[in-house]
C-alpha positions in Angstrom: 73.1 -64.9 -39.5 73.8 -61.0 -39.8 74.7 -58.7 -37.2 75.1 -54.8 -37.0 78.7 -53.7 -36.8 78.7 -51.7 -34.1 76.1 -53.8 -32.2 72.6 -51.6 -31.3 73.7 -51.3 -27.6 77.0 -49.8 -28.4 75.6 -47.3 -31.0 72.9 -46.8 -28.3 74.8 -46.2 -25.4 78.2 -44.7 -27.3 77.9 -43.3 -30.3 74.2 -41.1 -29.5 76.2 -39.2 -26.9 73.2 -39.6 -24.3 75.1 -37.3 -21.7 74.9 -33.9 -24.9 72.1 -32.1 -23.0 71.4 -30.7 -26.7 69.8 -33.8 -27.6 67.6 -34.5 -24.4 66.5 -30.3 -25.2 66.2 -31.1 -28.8 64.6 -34.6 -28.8 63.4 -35.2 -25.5 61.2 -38.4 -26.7 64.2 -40.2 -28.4 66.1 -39.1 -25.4 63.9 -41.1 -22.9 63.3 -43.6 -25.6 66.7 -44.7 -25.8 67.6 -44.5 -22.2 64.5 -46.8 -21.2 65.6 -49.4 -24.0 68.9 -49.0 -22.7 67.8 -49.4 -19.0 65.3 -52.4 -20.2 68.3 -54.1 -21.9 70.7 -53.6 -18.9 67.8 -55.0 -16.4 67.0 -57.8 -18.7 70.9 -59.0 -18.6 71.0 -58.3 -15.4 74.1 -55.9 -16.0 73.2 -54.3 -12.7 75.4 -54.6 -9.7 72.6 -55.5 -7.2 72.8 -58.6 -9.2 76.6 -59.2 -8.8 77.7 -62.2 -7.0 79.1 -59.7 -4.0 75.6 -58.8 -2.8 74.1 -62.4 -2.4 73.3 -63.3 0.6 75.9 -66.0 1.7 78.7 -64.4 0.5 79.0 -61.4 3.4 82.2 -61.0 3.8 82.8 -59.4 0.4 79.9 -57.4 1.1 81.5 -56.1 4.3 84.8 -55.6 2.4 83.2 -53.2 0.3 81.6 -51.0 3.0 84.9 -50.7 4.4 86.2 -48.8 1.4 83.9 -46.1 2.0 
């Protein structure tokens, strides 16, 4: 089996530079291309932190540990 070397999501979300506001002035398409694949890939591995074990609903006390940071 082949892979890319860097994988997509690292070329994606390191190598374009998404934060350069030259290339969301210059490009804006491949701009909001890349951050919706970007978004869609995060979403579909769940690499969001309302998914994170902390913010389940039997687990409060790590919840309420957090809140008492801020």
């Amino acid at each position: 089996m082949y892979a890319l070397s860097p994988p997509l999501f690292e070329l994606l979300a390191k190598h374009l530079q998404l934060t350069n506001s030259k290339l969301a002035r210059q490009y804006p398409a491949v701009h909001y291309g890349v951050l919706k694949t970007l978004y869609s890939h995060c979403a579909a591995h769940e690499h969001f932190i309302h998914y994170s074990d902390l913010f389940k609903q039997n687990d409060t006390t790590n919840v309420m540990s957090l809140t008492s940071l801020t």
